[in-house]
C-alpha positions as CSV (number, residue, x, y, z in Angstrom):
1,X,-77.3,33.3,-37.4
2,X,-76.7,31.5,-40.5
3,X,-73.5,30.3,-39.0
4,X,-75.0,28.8,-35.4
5,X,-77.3,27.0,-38.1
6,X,-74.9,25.7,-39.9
7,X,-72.8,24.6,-36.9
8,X,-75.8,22.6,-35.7
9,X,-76.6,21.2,-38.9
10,X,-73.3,19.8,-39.7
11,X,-72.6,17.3,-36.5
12,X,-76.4,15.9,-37.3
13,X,-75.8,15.3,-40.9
14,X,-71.9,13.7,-40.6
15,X,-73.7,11.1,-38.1
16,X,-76.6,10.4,-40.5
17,X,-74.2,9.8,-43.5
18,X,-72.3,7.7,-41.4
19,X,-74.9,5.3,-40.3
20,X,-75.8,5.3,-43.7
21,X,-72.8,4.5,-44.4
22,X,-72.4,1.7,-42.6
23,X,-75.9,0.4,-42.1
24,X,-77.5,0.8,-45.8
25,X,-75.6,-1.9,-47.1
26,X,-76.6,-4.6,-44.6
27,X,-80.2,-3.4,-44.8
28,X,-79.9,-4.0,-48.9
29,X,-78.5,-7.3,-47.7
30,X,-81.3,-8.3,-45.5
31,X,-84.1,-6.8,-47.6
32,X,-82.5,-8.9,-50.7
33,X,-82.4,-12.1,-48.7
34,X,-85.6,-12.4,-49.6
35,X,-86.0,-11.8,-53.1
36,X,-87.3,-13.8,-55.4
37,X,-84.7,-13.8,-58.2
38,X,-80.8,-14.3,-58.3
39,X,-80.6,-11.2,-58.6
40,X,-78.6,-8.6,-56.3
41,X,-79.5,-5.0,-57.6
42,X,-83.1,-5.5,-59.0
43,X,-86.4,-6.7,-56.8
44,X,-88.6,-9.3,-58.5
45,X,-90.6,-10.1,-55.7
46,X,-91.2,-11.7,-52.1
47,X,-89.7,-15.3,-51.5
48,X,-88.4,-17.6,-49.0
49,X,-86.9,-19.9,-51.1
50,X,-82.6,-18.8,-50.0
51,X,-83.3,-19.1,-46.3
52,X,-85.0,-23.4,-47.6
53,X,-82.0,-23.6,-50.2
54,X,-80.0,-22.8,-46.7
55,X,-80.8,-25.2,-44.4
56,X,-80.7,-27.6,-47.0
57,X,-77.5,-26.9,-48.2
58,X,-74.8,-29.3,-46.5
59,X,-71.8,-27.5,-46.6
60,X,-73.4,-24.6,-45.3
61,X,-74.9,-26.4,-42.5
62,X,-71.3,-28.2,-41.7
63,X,-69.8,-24.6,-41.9
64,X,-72.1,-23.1,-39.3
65,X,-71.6,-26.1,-37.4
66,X,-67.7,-26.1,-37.8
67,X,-67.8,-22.8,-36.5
68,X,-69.6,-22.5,-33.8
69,X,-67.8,-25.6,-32.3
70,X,-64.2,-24.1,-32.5
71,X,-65.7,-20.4,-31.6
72,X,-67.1,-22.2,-28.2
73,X,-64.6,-24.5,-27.4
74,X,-62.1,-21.4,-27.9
75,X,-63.9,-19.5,-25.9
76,X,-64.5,-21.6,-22.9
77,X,-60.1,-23.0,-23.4
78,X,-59.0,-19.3,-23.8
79,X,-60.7,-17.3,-21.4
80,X,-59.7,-20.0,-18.8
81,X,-56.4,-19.7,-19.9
82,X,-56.0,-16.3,-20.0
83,X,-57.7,-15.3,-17.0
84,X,-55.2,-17.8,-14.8
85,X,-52.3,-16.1,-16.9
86,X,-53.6,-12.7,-16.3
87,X,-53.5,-13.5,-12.7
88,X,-50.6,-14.9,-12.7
89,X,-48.6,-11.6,-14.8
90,X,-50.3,-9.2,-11.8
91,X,-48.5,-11.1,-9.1
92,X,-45.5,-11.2,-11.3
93,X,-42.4,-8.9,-10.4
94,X,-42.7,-5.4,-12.4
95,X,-40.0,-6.5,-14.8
96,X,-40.8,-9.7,-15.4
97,X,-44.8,-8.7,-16.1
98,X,-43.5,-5.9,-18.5
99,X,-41.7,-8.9,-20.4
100,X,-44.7,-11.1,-20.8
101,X,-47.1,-8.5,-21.8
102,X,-44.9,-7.5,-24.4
103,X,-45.0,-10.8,-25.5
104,X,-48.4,-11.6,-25.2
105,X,-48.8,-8.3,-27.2
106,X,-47.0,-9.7,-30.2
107,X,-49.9,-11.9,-31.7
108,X,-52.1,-8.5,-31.3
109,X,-50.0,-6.1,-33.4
110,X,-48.6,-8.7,-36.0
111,X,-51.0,-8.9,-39.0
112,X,-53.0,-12.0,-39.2
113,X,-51.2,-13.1,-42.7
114,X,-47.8,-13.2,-40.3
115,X,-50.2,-15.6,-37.1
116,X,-51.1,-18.0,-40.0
117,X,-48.1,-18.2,-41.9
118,X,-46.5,-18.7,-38.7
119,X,-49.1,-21.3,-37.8
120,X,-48.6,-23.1,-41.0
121,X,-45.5,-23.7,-40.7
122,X,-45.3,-25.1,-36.9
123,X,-48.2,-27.5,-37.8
124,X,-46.2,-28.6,-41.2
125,X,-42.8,-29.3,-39.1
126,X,-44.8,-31.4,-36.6
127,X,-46.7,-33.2,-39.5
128,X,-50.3,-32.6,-37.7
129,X,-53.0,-33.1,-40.4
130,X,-54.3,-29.9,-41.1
131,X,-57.9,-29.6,-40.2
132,X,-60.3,-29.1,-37.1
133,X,-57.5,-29.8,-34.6
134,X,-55.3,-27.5,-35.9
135,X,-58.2,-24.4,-36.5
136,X,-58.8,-24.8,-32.8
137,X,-55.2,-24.9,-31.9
138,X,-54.9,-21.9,-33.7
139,X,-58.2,-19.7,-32.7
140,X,-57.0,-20.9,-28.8
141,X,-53.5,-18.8,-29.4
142,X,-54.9,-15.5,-31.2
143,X,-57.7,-15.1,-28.7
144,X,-55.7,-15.8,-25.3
145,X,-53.7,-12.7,-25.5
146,X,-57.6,-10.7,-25.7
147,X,-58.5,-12.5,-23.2
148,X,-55.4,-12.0,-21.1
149,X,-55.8,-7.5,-22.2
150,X,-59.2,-7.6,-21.0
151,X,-59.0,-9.2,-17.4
152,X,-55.7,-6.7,-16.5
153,X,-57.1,-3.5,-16.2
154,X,-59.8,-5.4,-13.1
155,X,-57.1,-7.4,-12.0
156,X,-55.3,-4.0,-11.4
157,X,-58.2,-2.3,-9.5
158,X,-58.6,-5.6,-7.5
159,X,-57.5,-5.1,-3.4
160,X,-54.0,-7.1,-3.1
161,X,-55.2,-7.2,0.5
162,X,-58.9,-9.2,-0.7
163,X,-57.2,-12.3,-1.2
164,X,-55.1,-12.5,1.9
165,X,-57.9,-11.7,3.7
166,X,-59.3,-14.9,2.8
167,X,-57.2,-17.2,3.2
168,X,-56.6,-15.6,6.8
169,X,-60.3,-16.3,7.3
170,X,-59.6,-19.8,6.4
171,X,-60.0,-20.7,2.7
172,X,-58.3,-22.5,0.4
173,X,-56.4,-20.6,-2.3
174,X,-59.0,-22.3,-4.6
175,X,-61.2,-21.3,-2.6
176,X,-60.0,-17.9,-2.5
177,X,-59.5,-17.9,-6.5
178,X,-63.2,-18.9,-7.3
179,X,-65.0,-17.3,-4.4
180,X,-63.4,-14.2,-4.0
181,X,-60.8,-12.9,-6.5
182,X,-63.1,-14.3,-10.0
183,X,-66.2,-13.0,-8.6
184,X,-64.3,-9.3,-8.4
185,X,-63.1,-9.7,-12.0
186,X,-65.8,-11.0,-14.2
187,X,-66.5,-8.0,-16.0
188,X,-63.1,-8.5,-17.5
189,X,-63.9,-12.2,-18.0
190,X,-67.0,-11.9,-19.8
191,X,-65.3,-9.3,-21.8
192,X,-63.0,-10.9,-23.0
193,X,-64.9,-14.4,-23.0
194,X,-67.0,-12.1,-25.8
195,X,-63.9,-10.6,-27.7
196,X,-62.5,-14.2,-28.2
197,X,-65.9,-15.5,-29.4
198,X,-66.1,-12.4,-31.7
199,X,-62.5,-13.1,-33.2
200,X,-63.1,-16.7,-33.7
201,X,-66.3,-16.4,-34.9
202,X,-65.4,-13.9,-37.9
203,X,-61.7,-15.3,-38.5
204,X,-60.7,-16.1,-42.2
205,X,-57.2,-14.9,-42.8
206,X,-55.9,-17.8,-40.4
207,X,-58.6,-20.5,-40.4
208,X,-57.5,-20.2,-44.4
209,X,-53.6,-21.5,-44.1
210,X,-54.1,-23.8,-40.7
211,X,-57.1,-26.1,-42.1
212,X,-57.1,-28.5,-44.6
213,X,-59.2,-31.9,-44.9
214,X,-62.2,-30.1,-46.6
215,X,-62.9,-29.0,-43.0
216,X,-64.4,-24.4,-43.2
217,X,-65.8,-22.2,-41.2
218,X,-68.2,-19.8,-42.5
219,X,-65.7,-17.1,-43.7
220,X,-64.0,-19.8,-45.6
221,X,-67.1,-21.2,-47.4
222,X,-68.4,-17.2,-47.9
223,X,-65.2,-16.8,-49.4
224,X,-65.7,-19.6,-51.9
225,X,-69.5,-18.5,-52.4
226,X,-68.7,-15.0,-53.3
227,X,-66.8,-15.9,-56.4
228,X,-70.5,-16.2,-58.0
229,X,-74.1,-14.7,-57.3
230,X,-75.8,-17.3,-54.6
231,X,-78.0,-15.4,-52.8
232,X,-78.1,-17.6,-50.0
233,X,-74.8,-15.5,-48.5
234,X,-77.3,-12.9,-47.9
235,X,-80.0,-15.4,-46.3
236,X,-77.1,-16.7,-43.9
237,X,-75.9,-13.0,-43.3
238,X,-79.3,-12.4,-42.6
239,X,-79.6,-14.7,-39.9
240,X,-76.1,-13.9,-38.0
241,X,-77.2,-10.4,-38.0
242,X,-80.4,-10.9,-36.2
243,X,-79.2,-13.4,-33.7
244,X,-76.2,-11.3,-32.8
245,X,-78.8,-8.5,-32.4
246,X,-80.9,-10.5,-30.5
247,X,-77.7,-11.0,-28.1
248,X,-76.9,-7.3,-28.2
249,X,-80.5,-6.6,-26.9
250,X,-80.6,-9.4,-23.9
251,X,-76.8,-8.3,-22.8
252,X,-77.9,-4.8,-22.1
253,X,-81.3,-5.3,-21.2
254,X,-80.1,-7.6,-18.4
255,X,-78.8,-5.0,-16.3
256,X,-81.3,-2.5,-16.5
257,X,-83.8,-5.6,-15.2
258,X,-80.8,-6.2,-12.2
259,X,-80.5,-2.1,-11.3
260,X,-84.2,-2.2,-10.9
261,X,-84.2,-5.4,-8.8
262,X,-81.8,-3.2,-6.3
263,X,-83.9,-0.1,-6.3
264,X,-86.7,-2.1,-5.4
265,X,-84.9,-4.2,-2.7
266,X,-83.0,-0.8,-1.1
């Protein structure tokens, strides 16, 4: 009896203290956002005053706004990219597509200090400036291969015959492509439209040795913050954590709303 308690007991408590584990620091972070002193360990009291030293600071401002710029214009290069090379490796001979996904799986395995070393280097022997250009340049190549993973395994489970049938019936092949083959796959796409975002979005290691020009993202200037107490890392934490929340919630309440609009329909 004491056992079967036990037994039951144990699975419940390892989840707790892993949730803890993870969560109960970012709840300190949030709830200390919004204290009134410097301080990190010790509440003195309500205040807002982090989250106006925020959006008054300008180099926090041009971070977020560095950021987001190269995340989106990543995103919207890479997934492009990569979802016309994915489609391209499925129609590829079985030895030649073994050879390119190897390849593309390169950049995935290799650590990111080997990317931006690597980077480095190729921007210095083609005396580019080192700045915004060259951050883009390099979030495009380390998100294309995610992009490229994540579109496979649809492209794979895709009818060969869907296509043909198409362009039998008349289309275009870019017809066919936009119509009928990217419609199929754009679970994939989204996918790995998000993994690219997410990657570019929380890069450091590479951003670091591939910009230059006074030019950071926000893992750069957190970086630079963290070497002393400034609470406003924890206001600007704060308010990533809620809006990718926010996003969490809308991504997976919008197909519950869609499932219901087909019950209702059928």
């Amino acid at each position: 009896m004491r056992k079967s308690k036990y037994q039951k007991i144990m699975p419940v408590a390892m989840i707790v203290i892993t949730l803890l584990f993870f969560y109960l620091p970012i709840i300190l972070m949030m709830v200390f956002s919004f204290n009134s002193s410097r301080s990190l360990t010790s509440w003195s009291g309500f205040s807002l005053q982090w989250y106006q030293n925020l959006f008054k600071d300008r180099d926090i401002i041009s971070a977020v706004t560095t950021t987001v710029s190269i995340a989106v214009i990543s995103t919207v290069i890479s997934t492009i990219v990569g979802t016309i090379s994915a489609i391209g490796i499925s129609n590829s001979k079985p030895i030649l597509k073994e050879v390119i996904l190897t390849i593309n799986n390169l950049p995935i395995l290799n650590p990111d200090i080997v990317t931006a070393i690597g980077l480095m280097l190729l921007f210095s022997s083609m005396s580019i400036d080192k700045g915004f250009l060259t951050m883009l340049l390099a979030h495009i190549a380390f998100c294309i291969p995610y992009v490229i993973l994540s579109v496979l395994p649809k492209l794979r489970r895709l009818d060969a015959n869907i296509a043909e049938a198409a362009l039998d019936l008349g289309a275009t092949p870019w017809q066919a492509l936009i119509k009928v083959i990217v419609p199929q796959i754009m679970p994939g796409i989204i996918s790995g439209a998000l993994i690219a975002f997410t990657m570019s979005f929380d890069d450091f290691v590479i951003s670091y040795f591939v910009t230059g020009n006074g030019v950071k993202n926000i893992s750069i200037l957190v970086y630079t913050m963290s070497k002393r107490i400034n609470p406003t890392i924890n206001a600007l934490s704060t308010i990533m954590i809620v809006i990718v929340t926010i996003i969490l919630i809308v991504i997976n309440i919008i197909p519950l709303f869609k499932k219901k609009e087909r019950t209702v329909l059928e």
